[in-house]
N, C-alpha and C positions, 0 to 999 in steps of 0.2 A: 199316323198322326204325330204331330210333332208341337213343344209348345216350350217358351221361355221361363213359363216357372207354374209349370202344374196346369194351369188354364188364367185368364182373365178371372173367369167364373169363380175358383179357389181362389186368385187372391186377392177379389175382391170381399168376397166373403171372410175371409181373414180380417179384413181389413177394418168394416163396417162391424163387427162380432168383435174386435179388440178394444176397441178405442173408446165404444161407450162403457164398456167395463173399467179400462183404465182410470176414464175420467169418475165413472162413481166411486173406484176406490179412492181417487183423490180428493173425493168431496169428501168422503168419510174419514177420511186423515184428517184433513182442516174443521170440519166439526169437534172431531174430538180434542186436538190440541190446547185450544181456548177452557174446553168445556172439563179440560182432565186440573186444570189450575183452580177451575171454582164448579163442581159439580152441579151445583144451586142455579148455574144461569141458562141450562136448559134441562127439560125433560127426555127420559130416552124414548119420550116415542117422537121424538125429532129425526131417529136414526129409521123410522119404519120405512120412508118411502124409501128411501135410498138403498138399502137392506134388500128391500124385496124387487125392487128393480134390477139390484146385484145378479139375485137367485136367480128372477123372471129370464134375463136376459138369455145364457143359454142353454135352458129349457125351451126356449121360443122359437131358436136357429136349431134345436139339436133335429128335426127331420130335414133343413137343407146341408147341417152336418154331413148326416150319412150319405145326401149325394153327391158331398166335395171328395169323401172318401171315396166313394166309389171312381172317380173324374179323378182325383190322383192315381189311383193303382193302376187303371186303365191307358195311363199317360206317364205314370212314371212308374212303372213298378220298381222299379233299385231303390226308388225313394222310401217307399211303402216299407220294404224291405228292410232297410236301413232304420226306419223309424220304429221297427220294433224289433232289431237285432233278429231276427229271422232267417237262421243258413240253409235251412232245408224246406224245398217247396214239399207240401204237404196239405192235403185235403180235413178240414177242421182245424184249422190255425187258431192256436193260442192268441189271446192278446196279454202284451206284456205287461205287468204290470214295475217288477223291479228286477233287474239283470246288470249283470257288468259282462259286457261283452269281451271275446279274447278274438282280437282278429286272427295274431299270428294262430291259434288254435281252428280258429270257426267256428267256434263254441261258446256259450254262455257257463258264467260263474253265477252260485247262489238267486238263480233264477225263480223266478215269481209269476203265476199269467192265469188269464182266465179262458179255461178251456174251450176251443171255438169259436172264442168271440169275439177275434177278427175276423174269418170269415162269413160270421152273422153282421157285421160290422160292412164289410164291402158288398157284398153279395146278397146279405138278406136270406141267405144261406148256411145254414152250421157247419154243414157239410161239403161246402165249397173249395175247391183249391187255389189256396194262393201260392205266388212264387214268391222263393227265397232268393236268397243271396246266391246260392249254386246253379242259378239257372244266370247268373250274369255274372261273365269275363270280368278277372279282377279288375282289369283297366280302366271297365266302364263303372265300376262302384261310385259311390259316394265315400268322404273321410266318416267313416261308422262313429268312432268314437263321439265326435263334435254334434255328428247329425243326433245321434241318438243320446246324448247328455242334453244337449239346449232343447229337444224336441220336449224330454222328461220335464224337466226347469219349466216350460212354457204349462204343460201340465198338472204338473204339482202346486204351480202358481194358482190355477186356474180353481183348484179343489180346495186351495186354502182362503180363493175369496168367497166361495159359496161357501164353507163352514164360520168362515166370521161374518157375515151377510144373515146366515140362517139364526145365527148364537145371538147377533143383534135383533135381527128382529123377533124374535123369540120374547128375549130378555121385554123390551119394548111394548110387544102386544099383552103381556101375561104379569110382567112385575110391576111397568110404568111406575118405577122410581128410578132416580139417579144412577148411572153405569158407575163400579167402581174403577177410580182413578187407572187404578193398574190396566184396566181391560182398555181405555181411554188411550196411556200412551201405545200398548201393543196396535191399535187401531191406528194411531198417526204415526209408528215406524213400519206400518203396511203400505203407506198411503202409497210411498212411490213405486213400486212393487209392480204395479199393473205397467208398468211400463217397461219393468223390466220382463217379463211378460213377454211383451209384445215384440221386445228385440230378440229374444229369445226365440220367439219363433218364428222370424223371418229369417235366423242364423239356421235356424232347422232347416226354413225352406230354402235358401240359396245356397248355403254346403248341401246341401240332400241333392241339389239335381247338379253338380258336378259329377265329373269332370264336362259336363256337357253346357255350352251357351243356349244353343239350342238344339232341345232334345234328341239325339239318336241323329242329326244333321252337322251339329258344325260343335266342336269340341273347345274349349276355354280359351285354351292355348293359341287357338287356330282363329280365334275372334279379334285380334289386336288390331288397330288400324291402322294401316298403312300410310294412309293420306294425312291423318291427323299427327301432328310430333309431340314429344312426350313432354315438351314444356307447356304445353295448350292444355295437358291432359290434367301437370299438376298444378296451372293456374285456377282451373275451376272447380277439383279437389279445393282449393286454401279459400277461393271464393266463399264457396256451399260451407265450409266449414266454419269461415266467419259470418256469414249468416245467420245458420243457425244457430252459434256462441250466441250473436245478439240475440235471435228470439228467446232462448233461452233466459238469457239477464231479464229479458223485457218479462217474460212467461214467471220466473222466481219474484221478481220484485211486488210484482200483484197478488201472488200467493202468498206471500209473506205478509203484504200490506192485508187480506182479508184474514191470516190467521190472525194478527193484532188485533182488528177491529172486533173479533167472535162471528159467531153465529148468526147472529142476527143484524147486524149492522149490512152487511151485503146485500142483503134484500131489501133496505131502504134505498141506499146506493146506487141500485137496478144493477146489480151484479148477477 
C-alpha cells in the first residue's frame, strides 16, 4: 500500500476536524475583544454556544479519530513513530506525552507517556506492538525533530482550546455574569491560535512522510519534474502567494470591520 500523505481518508479528516475549530476560536476572539472594552454590552452566556461547540467538536470525531490512527500507522509507520519519538519497537507502546528527543543518541530526554496507550490508541489493544524507529533505515526516517515539535504545537493547541471552551462555558452556564476583562483579552490573543494549529499540523504531516513523495515508491528528490522548468514552478509559487496575501487583506479587513461593530451588530448585518 502506498499513499501521498497518510490516505485521502486522514487528510480529509484533518481537514473537516481543523477548520471548524479554528473558525470557533476566531468567533470567540472577536466576541471578546469588543466585549473586554465594555463588559455591560453582552452577557457571558453569549460565549455558551460557541464554548460548547469548541468542546462538542472533537469529542464527536474522537471514534473516527482512532481510525485515522490506525490508517496512518498502517500506511506510514516512520510517521507514527516519528510523532511520538518512539526508537524501540515494542509491544505496549507508551504514548508520549512530553519528551525532547536526542537523534544523534536515539533516545529521549526528561520523558513523559502514558503507559500503553499508544497501542490502545492504534490497535485497540494495550498489548499491541508497534514499531519504532529501529525497524526503519535511517534514510527512510522522517526530520524527527520538526515532525515531533509541530505534531506537539498542533496538540497542545488543541488542549488549550478545550480548557478555555470548557472555563467559558462553565463560567457562562453557572455564574451568567460578565467575564472579567483579563479573561476577555487572553480569549482575543487565542483567537488566531487555531490556525496556527492547523499549519502546525500539516508541517507534522508532510515533514513526517519524508523523505518519501510517495510512500515506500518514489522518494522527494526523485519527484522533480523534468518537463516542467523552474521558472514555471516559481511563477505560480509568486502567483498562489499573491492570492492568498489578497485573501487575506480581504479576510482581516472584515474581521476587523466586525470586531468594531461588537457583538451584535453582525447579526443584524446577516454576518
Amino acid at each position: 500500500m502506498f499513499t501521498t500523505n497518510g490516505s485521502p481518508f486522514t487528510g480529509t479528516i484533518r481537514t473537516i476536524s481543523c477548520r471548524p475549530r479554528a473558525r470557533l476560536n476566531t468567533r470567540r476572539g472577536v466576541l471578546s475583544h469588543p466585549i473586554s472594552r465594555s463588559p455591560t454590552t453582552m452577557s457571558s452566556t453569549s460565549f455558551v454556544r460557541p464554548s460548547a461547540n469548541m468542546i462538542g467538536v472533537p469529542f464527536a470525531w474522537q471514534p473516527v479519530a482512532s481510525t485515522a490512527s490506525w490508517r496512518l500507522y498502517s500506511t506510514q509507520p516512520a510517521k507514527m513513530a516519528a510523532f511520538e519519538a518512539l526508537w524501540q519497537t515494542r509491544p505496549g507502546a507508551p504514548l508520549t506525552l512530553f519528551a525532547i528527543p536526542r537523534p544523534d543518541r536515539e533516545r529521549n530526554s526528561f520523558y513523559v507517556g502514558l503507559p500503553r496507550a499508544l497501542s490502545l490508541l492504534v490497535f485497540g489493544d494495550a498489548n499491541a506492538t508497534v514499531t519504532g524507529l529501529d525497524r526503519i533505515a535511517p534514510p527512510d526516517r522522517p526530520p524527527l525533530l520538526l515532525t515531533f515539535f509541530s505534531y506537539r504545537l498542533m496538540v497542545l493547541l488543541g488542549c488549550l482550546f478545550v480548557v478555555l471552551a470548557g472555563a467559558s462555558l462553565t463560567w457562562g452556564l453557572w455564574r451568567k455574569v460578565p467575564f472579567p476583562p483579563c479573561w476577555l483579552r487572553l480569549l482575543t490573543l487565542a483567537a488566531p491560535l487555531g490556525y496556527v494549529a492547523c499549519e502546525a499540523g500539516w508541517v507534522a504531516a508532510e515533514v513526517g512522510r519524508q523523505p518519501w513523495a510517495v510512500y515506500g515508491i518514489l522518494r522527494t528528490r526523485d519527484a522533480i519534474s523534468r518537463t516542467v522548468p523552474a521558472w514555471q514552478v516559481l511563477a505560480s509559487l509568486i502567483a498562489f502567494t499573491l492570492l492568498y496575501a489578497l485573501l487575506l487583506w480581504v479576510f482581516l479587513r472584515i474581521l476587523l470591520r466586525i470586531v468594531r461593530q461588537g457583538p451584535e451588530a453582525p447579526e443584524r448585518a446577516g454576518y
